[in-house]
C-alpha positions as CSV (number, residue, x, y, z in Angstrom):
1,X,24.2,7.6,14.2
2,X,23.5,5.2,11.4
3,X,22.3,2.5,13.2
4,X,20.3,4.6,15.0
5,X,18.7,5.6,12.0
6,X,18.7,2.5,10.8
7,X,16.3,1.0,13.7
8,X,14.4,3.9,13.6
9,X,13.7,3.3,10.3
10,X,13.1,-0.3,10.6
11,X,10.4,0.5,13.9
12,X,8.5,2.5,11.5
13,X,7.9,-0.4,9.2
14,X,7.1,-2.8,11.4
15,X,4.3,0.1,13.2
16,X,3.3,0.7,9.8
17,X,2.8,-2.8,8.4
18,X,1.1,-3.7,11.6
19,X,-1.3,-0.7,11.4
20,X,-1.4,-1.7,7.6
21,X,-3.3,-5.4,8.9
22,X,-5.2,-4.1,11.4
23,X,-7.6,-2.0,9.1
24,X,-7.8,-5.1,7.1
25,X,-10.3,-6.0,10.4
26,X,-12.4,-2.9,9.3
27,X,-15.4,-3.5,7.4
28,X,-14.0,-3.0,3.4
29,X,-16.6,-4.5,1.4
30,X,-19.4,-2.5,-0.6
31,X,-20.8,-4.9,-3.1
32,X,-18.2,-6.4,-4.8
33,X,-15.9,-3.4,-4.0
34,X,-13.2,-4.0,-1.2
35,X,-11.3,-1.3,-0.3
36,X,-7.8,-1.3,1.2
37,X,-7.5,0.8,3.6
38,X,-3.6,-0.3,4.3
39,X,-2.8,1.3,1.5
40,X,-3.3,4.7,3.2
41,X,-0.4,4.0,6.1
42,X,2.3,2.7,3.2
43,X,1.5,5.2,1.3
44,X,2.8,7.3,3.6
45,X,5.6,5.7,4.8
46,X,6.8,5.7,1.4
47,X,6.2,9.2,1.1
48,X,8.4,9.7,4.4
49,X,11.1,6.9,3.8
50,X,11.5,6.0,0.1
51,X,10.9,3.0,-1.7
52,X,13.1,0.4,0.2
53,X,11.2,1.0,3.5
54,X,7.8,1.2,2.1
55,X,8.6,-2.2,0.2
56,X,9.9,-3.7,3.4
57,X,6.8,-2.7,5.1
58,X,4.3,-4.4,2.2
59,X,6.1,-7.4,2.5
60,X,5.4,-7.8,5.8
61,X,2.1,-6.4,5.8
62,X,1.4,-9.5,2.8
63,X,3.0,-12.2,5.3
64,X,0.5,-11.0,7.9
65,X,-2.4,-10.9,5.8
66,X,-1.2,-14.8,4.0
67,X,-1.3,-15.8,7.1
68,X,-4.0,-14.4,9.4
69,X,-6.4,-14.2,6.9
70,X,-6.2,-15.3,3.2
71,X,-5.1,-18.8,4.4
72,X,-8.3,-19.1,7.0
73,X,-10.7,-17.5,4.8
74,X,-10.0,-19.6,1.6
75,X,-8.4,-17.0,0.1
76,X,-5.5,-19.2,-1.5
77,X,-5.7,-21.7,-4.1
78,X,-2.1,-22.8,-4.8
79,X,1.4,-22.0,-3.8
80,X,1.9,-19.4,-6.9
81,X,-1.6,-17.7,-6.8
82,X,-0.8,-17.1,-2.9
83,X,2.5,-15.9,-3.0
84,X,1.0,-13.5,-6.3
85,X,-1.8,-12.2,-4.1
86,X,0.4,-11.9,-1.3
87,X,3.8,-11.3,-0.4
88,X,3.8,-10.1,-3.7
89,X,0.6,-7.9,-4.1
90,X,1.3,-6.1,-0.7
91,X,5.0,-5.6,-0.8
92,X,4.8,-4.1,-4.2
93,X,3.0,-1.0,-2.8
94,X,6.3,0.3,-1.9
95,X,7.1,1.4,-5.5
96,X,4.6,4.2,-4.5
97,X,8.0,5.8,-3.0
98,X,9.2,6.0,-6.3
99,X,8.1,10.0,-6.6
100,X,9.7,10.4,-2.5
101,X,12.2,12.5,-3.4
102,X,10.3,14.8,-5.0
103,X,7.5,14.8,-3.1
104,X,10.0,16.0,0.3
105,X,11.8,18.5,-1.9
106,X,8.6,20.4,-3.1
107,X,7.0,19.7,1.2
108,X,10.4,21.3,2.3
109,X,10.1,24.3,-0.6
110,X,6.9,25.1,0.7
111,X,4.8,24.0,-2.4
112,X,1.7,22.4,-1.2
113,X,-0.3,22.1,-4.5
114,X,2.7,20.0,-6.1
115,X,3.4,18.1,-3.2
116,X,-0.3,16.8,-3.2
117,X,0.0,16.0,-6.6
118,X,2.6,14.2,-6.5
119,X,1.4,12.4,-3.1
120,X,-2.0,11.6,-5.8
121,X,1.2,10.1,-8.2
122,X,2.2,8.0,-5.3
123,X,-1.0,6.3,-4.6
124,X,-1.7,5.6,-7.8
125,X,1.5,4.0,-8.9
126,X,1.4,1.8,-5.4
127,X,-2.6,0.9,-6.0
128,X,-2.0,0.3,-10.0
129,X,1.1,-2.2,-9.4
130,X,-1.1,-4.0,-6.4
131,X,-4.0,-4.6,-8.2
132,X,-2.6,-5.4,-11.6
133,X,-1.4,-7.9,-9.4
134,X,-4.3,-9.2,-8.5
135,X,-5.7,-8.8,-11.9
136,X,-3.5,-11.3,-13.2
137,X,-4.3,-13.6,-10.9
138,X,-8.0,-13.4,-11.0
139,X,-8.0,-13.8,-14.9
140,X,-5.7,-17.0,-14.3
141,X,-6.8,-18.8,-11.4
142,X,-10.1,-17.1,-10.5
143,X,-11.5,-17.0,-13.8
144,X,-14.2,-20.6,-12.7
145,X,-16.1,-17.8,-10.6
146,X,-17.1,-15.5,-14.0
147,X,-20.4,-15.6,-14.7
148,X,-21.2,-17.4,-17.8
149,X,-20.5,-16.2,-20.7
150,X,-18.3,-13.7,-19.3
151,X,-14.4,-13.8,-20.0
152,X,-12.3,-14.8,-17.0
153,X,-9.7,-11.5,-18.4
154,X,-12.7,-9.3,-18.2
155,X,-14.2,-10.7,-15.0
156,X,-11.1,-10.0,-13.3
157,X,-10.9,-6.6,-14.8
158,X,-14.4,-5.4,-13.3
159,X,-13.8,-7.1,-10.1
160,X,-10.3,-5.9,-9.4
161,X,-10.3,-2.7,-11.3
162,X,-13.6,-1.9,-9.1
163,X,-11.4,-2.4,-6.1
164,X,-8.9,-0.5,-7.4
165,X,-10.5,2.7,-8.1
166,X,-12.5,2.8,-4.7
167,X,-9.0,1.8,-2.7
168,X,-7.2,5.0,-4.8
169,X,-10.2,7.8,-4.3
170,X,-10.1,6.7,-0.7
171,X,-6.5,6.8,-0.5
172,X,-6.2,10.1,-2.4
173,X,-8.3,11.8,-0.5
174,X,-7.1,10.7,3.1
175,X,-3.6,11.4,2.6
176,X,-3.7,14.7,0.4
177,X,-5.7,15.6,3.8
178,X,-3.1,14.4,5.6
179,X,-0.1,16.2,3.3
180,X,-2.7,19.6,3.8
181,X,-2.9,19.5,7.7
182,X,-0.2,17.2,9.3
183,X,2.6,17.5,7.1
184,X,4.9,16.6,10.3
185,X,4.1,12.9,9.1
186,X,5.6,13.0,5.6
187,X,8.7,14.8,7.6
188,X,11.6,12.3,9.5
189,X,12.9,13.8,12.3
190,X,16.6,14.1,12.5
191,X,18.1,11.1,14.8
192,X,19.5,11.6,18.0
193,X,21.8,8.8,19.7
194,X,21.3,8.4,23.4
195,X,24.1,9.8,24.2
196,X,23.3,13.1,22.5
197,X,19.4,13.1,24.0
């Protein structure tokens, strides 16, 4: 039964961190605004699975997105800023389990208004740890591209902050939706070995 759970689990963050990339494909720039849709699918997972799982699947999701797009697209400048922006960035979106517990006990009590708060508690935790990630390393290694004038601390702050706050409304608002109407997806089902199917 547990290892049955067990790859269960694991199959959902490897679906999960592969849905995760494949939005990074979607068009996610407005100005200098990208928004990260891939936050939307961890999100949830942690929701569903906890922390561990949800970190699992942003460290995978980061390896995929190192290597199929921030190393082609220039998106790297040295080993430490990559692995920052990266491995570390993504897989630190998992925290957003942190309020999973919770969150299933008020979704199994019935009470939907607390359970979407504390789903708005989970993105914002995920999206704040991300992007102060990337905040750092703006200010410290992309802090050349400012403007003049400008400090490289504050230039990082507009930049990422902007990115931040249009990657949490978008979250917020998909998956409260989702918490409102499909609440089967916050819900793991109870494992069956093949035996017992």
């Amino acid at each position: 039964m547990g290892r049955t759970k067990n790859l269960t689990v694991l199959v959902e963050v490897a679906i999960i961190a592969a849905f995760a990339m494949a939005l990074e494909y979607l068009p996610h720039s407005i100005n200098a605004i990208q928004v990260n849709y891939g936050l939307i699918p961890v999100t949830v997972l942690a929701l569903r699975r906890g922390t561990k799982p949800a970190l699992a699947a942003g460290l995978v999701w980061g390896l995929l997105d190192l290597l199929l797009r921030g190393l082609s697209d220039g998106g790297v400048l040295n080993v430490v800023q990559g692995i920052l922006e990266y491995p570390i960035a993504f897989t630190v979106v998992g925290f957003a389990g942190l309020v999973a517990p919770a969150f299933q006990s008020a979704l199994h009590a019935g009470h939907k208004n607390r359970a979407v708060a504390l789903a708005w508690a989970s993105v914002l935790i995920g999206t704040f740890i991300k992007y102060f990630c990337h905040f750092l390393a703006g200010w410290v290694y992309w802090g050349s591209y400012a403007p003049k004038g400008q400090a490289a601390w504050l230039y990082s702050l507009i930049s990422n902050g902007s990115s931040a706050v249009g990657s949490s409304i978008l979250a917020i608002v998909v998956v409260s939706a989702l918490v409102l109407i499909a609440q089967h997806l916050f819900v793991p089902k109870p494992t069956q070995s093949l035996r017992q199917a």
